[in-house]
Legacy VTK file of the C-alpha trace (Angstrom):
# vtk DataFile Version 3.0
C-alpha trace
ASCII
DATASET POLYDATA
POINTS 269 float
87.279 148.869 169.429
89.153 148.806 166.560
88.995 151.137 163.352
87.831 148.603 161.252
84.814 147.830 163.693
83.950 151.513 163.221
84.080 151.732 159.880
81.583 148.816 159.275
79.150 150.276 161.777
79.170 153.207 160.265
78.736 152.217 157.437
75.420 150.280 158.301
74.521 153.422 159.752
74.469 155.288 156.817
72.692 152.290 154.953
70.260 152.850 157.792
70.061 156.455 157.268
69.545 156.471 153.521
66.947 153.752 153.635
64.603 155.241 156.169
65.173 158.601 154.367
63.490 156.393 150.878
61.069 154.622 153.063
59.590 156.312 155.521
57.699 158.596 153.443
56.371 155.432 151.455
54.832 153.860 154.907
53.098 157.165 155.205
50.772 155.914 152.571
49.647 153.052 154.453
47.424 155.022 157.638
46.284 157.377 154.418
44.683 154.665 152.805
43.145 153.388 155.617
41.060 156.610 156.343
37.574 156.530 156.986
37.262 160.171 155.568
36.187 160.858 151.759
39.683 162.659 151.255
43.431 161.906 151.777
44.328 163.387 155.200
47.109 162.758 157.404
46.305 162.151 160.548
43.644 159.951 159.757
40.362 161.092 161.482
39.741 157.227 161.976
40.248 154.352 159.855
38.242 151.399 157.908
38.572 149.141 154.558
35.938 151.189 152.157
38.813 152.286 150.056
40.045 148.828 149.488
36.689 148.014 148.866
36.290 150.791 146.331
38.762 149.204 144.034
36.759 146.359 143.526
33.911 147.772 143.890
34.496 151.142 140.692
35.570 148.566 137.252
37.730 150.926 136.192
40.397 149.679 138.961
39.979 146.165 138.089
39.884 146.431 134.219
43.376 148.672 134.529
44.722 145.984 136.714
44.025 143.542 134.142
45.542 145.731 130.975
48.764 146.187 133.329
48.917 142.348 133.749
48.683 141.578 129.727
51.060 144.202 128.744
53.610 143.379 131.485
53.274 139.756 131.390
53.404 139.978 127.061
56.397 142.362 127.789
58.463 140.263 129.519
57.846 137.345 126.859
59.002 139.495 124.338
61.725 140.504 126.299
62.801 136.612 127.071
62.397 135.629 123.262
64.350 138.513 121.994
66.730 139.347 124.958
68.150 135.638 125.521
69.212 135.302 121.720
70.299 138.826 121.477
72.424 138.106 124.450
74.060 135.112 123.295
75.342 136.288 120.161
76.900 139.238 121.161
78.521 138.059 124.355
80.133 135.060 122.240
79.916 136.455 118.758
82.783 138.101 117.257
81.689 140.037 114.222
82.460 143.970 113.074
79.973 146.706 114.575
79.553 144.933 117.573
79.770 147.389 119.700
77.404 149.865 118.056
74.493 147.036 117.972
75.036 146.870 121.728
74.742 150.334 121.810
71.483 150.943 119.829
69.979 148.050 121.610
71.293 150.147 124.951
69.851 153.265 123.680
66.340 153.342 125.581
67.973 153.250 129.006
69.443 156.399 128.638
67.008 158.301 125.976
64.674 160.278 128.337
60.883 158.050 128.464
59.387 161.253 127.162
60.891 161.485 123.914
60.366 157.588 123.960
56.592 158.542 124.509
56.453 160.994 121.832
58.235 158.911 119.025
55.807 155.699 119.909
52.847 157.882 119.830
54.049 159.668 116.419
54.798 156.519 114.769
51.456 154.255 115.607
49.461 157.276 114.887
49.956 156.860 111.735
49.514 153.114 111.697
45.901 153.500 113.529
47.316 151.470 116.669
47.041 154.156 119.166
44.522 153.048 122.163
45.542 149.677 121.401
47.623 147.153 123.464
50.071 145.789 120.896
51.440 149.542 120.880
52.188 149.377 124.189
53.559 146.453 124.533
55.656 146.675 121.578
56.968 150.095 123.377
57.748 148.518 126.236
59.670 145.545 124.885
62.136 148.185 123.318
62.484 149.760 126.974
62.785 146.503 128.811
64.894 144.106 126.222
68.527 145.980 127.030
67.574 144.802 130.706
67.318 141.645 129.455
70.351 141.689 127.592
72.490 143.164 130.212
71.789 140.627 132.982
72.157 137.625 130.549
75.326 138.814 129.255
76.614 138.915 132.958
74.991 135.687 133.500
77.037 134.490 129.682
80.592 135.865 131.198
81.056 133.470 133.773
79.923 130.498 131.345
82.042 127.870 130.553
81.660 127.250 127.352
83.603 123.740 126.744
80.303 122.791 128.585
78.834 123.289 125.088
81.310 121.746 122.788
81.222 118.593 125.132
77.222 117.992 124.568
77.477 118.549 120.624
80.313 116.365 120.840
78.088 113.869 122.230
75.615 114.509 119.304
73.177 117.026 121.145
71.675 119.248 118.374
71.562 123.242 118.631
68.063 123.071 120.359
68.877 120.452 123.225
72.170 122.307 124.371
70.715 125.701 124.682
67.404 124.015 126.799
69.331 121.196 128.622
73.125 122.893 128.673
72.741 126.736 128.356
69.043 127.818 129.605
69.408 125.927 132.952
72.489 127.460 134.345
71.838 131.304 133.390
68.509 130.805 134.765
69.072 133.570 137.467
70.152 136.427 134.738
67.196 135.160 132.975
64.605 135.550 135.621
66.204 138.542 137.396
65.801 140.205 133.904
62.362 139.106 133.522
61.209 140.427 136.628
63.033 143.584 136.234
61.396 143.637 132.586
57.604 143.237 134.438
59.016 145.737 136.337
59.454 148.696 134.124
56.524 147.681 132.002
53.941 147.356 135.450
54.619 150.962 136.378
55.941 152.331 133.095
53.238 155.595 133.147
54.638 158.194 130.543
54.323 155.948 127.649
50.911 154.641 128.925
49.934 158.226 128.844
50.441 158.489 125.353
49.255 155.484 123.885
46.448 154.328 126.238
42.829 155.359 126.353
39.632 154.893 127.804
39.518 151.165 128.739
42.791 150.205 127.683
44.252 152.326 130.394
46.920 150.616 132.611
47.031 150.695 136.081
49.887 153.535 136.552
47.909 155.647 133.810
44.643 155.336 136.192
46.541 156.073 139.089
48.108 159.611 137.541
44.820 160.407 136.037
43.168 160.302 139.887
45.638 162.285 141.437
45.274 164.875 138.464
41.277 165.094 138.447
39.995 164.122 141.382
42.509 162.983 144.655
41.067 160.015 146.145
41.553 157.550 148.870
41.508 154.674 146.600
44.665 156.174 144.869
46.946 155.663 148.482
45.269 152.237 148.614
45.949 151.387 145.350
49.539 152.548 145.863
50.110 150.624 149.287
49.284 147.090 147.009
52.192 148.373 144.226
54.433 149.064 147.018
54.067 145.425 148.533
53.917 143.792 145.147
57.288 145.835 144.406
58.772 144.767 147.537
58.125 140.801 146.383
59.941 141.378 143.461
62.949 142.585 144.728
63.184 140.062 147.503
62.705 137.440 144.999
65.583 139.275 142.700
68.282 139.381 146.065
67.297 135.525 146.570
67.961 134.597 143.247
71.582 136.703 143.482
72.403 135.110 146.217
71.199 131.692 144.943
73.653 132.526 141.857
76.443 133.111 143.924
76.278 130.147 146.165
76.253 128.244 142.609
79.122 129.524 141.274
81.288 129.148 144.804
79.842 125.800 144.914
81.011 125.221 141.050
84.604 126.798 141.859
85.292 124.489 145.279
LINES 1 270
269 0 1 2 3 4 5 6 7 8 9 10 11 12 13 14 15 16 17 18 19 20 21 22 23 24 25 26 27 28 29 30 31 32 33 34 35 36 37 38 39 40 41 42 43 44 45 46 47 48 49 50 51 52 53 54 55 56 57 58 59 60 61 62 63 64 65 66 67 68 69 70 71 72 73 74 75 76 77 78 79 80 81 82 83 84 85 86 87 88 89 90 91 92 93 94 95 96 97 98 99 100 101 102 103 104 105 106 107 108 109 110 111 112 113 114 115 116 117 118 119 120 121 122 123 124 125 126 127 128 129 130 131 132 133 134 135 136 137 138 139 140 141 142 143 144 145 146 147 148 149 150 151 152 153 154 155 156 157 158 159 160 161 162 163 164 165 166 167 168 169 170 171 172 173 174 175 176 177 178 179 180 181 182 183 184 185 186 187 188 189 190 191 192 193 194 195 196 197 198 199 200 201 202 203 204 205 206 207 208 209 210 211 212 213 214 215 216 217 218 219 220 221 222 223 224 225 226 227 228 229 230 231 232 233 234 235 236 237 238 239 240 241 242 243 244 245 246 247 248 249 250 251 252 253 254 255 256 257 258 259 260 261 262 263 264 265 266 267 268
């Protein structure tokens, strides 16, 4: 056996190492929300469904479900319609300060979510919007647009961009080359930053905290507000259906990478 050999398998045992160290306390959850008893307990004393039940059953799990959907689903619109353009022009623009307004756009992924919380809920305070959705969502657009940006910029780096100049030399306006020329082929940065931008606004919780009240409370908010007052069952179920919705998302994010790879080998043979 040569070194080489033992260098990749120990390196997959390390990978193996590190991810049942992240996810074997997450599939812990799963036997507590299956408990039959009226609090979380592990070992289960037995098991049934009445806590899946429960979520349907109390309105305020459905009704945060539904504020998490709007405000992620409006996010990542946002996101899209401001990210995309953004992206464009300064991965192809050359104009002074360009690197600052990369920078300020980049500033919410490294200002701590607290202070982001406090400065949203200080400045729609005093515009009456806190307890509504539009603050939200407005926050969360600023937290998930330099996703956005980042992934379509990689996406933009590897464009060739005499693809352009050949379809408005055929007489294709602005419009028709970025939805039939551009769009199309940095699709994958596109989605992977939408989904990453549902992401971070579906369990975004700190913010939420803030600006969210009584029945505009998202699902995260509900969730930290349960394991604050009252511990439930319902909270491990609850958290066993973000885990698996979670786990679609990234599988659909390492498909997509590898779907963008195989493109661009395919383009280069």
């Amino acid at each position: 056996m040569n070194a080489d050999l033992i260098r990749k398998w120990l390196m997959y045992g390390y990978a193996a190492l590190l991810l049942s160290f992240i996810i074997l306390p997450l599939l812990i959850v799963v036997p507590m929300s299956l408990t039959s008893s009226n609090s979380l307990a592990f070992p289960t004393p037995g098991y049934s469904l009445r806590w899946y039940e429960e979520l349907w059953i109390d309105q305020r799990w459905p009704n945060a479900l539904w504020n998490s959907l709007v405000i992620a689903l409006s996010t990542t619109l946002l996101s899209c319609l401001l990210g995309i353009p953004a992206a464009i022009g300064l991965a192809w623009g050359s104009f002074p300060g360009k690197k600052l307004i990369y920078g300020i756009i980049a500033a919410p992924l490294v200002v701590p979510v607290v202070i982001v919380g406090v400065a949203a809920f200080s400045f729609f305070a005093t515009l009456g919007l806190v307890g509504n959705k539009l603050s939200i969502i407005l926050t969360h657009t600023a937290m998930a647009v330099p996703v956005m940006l980042t992934t379509v910029v990689a996406s933009l780096t590897t464009f060739d961009r005499t693809l352009v100049r050949a379809a408005a030399s055929l007489g294709a306006g602005t419009m028709r080359i970025f939805f039939k020329v551009i769009l199309p082929l940095i699709a994958p940065g596109v989605v992977t930053g939408a989904i990453v931008a549902f992401i971070i606004s579906f369990d975004e919780v700190v913010v939420a905290s803030f600006l969210s009240v009584g029945n505009e409370r998202t699902l995260p908010r509900m969730i930290f507000s349960g394991v604050r007052e009252s511990v439930s069952p319902a909270i491990a179920a609850v958290a066993v259906l973000l885990i698996l919705f979670s786990a679609i998302l990234l599988a659909l994010i390492g498909w997509l990478q590898v779907r963008s790879q195989r493109m661009r080998m395919r383009a280069m043979a």
